[in-house]
N, C-alpha and C positions, 0 to 999 in steps of 0.2 A: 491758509489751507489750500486755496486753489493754484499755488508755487509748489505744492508737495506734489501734488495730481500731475501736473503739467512733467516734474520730474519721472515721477513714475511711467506715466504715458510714456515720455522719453524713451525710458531704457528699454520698451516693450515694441517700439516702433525700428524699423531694419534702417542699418546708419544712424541710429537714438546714441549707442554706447560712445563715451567722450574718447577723442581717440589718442592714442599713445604722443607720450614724449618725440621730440627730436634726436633723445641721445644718440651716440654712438651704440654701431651693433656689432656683430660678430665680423662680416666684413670689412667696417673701418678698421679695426683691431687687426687683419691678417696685412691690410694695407700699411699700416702700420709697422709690421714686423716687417713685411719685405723690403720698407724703404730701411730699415735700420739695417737687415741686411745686407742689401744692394751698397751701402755705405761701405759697412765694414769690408767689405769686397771688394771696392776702388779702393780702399785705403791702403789694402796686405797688395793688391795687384801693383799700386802708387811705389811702395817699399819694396818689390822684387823689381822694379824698373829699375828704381834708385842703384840698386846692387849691380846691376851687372850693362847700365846703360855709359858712356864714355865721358866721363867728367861729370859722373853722378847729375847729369842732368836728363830725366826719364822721356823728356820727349827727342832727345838726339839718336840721331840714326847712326849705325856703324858703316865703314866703308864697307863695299862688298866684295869680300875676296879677304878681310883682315878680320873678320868679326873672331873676338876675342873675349871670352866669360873668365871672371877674376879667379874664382873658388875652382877651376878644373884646371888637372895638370894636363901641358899638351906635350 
């Protein structure tokens, strides 16, 4: 009986109430989307490199004065 009192006491005293979970909250969740975002965003920017970089390799630079895109008539 005197474990039921001590609870009660508890919940009546400021800082008594047991306090929430760890889970995730609304901002782990947006942190979440942006990173799946920000992903998919390298990946379309990775494949427009690919497209129009020289020798489909997205980190090569073009000469300056020849730069040449595949898909435009010149």
């Amino acid at each position: 009986m005197a474990k039921k009192q001590k609870q009660q006491l508890a919940m009546k005293m400021p800082g008594g109430r047991r306090s929430r979970s760890g889970g995730p909250d609304v901002y782990t969740g947006l942190l979440f989307l942006a990173v799946l975002v920000l992903g998919a965003a390298t990946t379309l920017m990775y494949y427009a490199a690919v497209e129009v970089s020289p020798e489909s390799n997205p980190l090569a630079i073009q000469k300056e004065g020849q730069i040449k895109l595949p898909n435009l008539v010149n």
